[in-house]
C-alpha positions in Angstrom: 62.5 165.1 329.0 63.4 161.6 328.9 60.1 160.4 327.6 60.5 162.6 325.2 64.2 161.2 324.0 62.3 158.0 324.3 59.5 158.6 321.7 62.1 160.6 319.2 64.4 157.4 319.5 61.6 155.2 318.8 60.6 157.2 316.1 64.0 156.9 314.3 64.2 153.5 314.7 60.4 153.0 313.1 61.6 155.3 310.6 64.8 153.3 309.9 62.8 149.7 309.6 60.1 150.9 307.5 62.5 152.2 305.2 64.8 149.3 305.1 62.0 147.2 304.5 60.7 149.2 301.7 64.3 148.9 299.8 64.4 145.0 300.7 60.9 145.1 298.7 61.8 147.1 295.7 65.1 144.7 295.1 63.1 141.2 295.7 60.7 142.8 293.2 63.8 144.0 290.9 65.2 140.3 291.2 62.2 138.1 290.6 61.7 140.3 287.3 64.9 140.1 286.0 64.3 136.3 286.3 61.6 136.0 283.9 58.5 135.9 287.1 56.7 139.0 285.5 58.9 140.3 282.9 59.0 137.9 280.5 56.8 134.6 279.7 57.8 130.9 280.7 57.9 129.7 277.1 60.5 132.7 276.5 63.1 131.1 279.2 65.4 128.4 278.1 64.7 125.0 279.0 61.3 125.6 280.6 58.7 123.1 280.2 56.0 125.7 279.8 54.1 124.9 276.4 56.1 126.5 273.2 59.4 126.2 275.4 62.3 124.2 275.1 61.3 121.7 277.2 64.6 120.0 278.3 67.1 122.3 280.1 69.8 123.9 277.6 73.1 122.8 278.6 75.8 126.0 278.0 79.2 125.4 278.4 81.5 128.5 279.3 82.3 130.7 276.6 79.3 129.8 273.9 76.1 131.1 274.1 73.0 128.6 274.1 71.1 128.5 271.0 67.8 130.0 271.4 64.2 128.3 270.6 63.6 130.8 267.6 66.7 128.6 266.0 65.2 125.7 267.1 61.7 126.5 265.7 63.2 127.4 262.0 65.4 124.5 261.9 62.3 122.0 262.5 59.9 124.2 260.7 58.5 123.0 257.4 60.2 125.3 254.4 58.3 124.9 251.1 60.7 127.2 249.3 62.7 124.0 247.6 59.5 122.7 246.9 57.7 125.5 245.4 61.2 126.3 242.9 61.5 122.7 241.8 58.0 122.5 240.6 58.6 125.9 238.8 61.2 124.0 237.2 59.5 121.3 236.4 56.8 123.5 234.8 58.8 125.1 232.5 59.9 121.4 231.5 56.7 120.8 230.2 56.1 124.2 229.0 59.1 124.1 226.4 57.9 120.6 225.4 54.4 122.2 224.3 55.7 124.6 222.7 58.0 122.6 220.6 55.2 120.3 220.1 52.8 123.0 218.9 56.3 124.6 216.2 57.1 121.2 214.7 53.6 120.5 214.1 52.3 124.0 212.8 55.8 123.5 210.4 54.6 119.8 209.2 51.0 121.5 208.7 52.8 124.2 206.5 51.6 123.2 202.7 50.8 126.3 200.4 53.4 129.0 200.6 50.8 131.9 200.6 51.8 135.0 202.8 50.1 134.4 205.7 51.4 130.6 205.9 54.7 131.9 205.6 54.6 133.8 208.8 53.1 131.0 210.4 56.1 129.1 209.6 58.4 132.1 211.0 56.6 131.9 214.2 56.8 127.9 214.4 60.6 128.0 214.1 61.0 131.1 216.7 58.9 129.0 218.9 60.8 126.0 218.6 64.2 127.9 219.6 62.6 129.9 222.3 61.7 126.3 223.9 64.9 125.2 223.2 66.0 127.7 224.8 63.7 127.3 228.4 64.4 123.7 228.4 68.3 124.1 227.9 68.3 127.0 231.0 66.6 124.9 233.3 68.7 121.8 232.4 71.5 124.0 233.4 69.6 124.8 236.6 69.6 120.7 237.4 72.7 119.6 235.9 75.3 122.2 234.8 77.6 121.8 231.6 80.1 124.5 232.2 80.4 126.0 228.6 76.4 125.9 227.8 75.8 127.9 231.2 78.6 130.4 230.1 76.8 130.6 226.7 73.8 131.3 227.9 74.8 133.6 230.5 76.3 135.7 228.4 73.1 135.7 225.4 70.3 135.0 227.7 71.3 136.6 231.0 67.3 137.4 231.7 66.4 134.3 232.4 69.0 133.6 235.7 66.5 134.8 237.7 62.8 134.5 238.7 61.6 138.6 237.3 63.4 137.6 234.2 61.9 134.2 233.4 58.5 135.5 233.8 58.8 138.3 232.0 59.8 136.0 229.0 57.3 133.5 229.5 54.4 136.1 228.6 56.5 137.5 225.8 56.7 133.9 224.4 52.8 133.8 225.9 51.6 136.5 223.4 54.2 134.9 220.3 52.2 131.7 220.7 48.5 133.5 220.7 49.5 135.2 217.6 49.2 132.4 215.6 45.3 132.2 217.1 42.3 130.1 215.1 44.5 130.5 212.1 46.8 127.2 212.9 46.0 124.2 212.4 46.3 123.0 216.0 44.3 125.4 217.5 43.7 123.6 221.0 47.4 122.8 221.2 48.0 127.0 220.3 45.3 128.2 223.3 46.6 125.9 225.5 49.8 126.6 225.0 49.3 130.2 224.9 47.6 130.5 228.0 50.0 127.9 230.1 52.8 130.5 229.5 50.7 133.2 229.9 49.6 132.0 233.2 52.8 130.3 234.9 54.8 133.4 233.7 52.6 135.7 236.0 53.2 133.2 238.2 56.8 133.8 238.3 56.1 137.6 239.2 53.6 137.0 241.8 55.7 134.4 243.8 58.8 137.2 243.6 56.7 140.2 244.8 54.4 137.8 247.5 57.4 135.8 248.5 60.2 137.5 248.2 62.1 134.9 250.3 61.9 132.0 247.7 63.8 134.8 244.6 66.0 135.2 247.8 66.8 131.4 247.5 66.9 130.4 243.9 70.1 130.1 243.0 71.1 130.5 238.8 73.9 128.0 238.2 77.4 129.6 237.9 79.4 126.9 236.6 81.6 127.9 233.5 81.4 132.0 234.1 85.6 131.9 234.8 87.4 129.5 232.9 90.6 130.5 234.3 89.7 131.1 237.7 89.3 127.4 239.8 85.4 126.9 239.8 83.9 127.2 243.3 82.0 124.3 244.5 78.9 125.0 243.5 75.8 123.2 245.3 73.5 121.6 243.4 70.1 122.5 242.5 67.1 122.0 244.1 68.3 124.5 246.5 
């Protein structure tokens, strides 16, 4: 009998250390997973030197939380939003000086009055003010004068913003073609044509293939509320 009270004791205290050890397992194994050993990649802990990490050790006072690397890799990462809107801008520069080009000189080409001359000089002076037009928008974009911005806010409101601009760029687009082999400056007219045609698509494609950049562009405000103090407004290129 007291073998017996032996074995059983024995086999409660086996019994007891295997499954004491088994818990001290399952919480190392807990532990070293909530530290990033298995759960989570080097490069995902703060101030690792694993490639793609932070490399030096993020110091963290009490109270504020330690910025994270996915901060750190969009504030060094190269953004060609500014970029990519300034040279818009630029473009439409040009643009509006072709097509003022191509108005004057279809108007100094304008001789005979016959029918047909006479809507080619209709379509010389609505090109000339249509460029006027894109040329005084985008010098609004770059340097704001309060009262012309609230002018053409209110007349022209489609072109403060990128959908707008394009759009109007191919309706000017097809204006210009209309005058086709029948001006006199036919390779000025084609170009011209198919410059707006092409950069005003442009405008579209860049809104619905990067919608971040019509996120960014910012349509000067200045000279909306004459009553109200103006905001400080920051200048263009965004």
């Amino acid at each position: 009998k007291t073998s017996q009270e032996q074995e059983a004791k024995q086999e409660v205290a086996l019994f007891v250390y295997s499954n004491n050890y088994i818990h001290q397992s399952i919480h190392q194994l807990i532990s070293i997973m909530g530290k990033g050993g298995y759960g989570e990649p080097d490069w995902a802990t703060p101030g690792s030197n694993a490639p793609g990490g932070g490399g030096a050790a993020v110091v963290q006072s009490a109270g504020v939380p330690a910025a994270g690397n996915a901060i750190t890799a969009n504030s060094t990462g190269k953004d060609t939003s500014s970029f990519i809107l300034c040279a818009l801008s630029i473009i439409c520069f040009a643009l509006s000086v072709m097509m003022c080009a191509l108005g004057v000189l279809t108007l100094i080409n304008f001789v005979e009055p016959s029918s047909n001359d006479i809507s080619e000089a209709f379509l010389a002076v609505y090109m000339v003010l249509f460029a006027v037009l894109l040329f005084s928008y985008e010098l609004m974009w770059w340097m704001t004068i309060p009262w012309i911005n609230k002018l053409l806010r209110k007349n022209f409101g489609f072109l403060y913003g990128l959908n707008g601009k394009g759009f109007y760029l191919i309706f000017v687009a097809f204006l210009c073609l209309g005058l086709g082999d029948d001006n006199a400056v036919k390779e000025l007219t084609w170009a011209t044509g198919i410059s707006y045609l092409v950069f005003g698509v442009l405008h579209i494609f860049i809104v619905c293939a990067r919608p971040g950049i019509a996120v960014k562009y910012h349509a000067p405000t200045a000279g909306l509320d004459f009553d109200a103090p103006a905001p400080a407004e920051p200048q263009n290129p965004v």
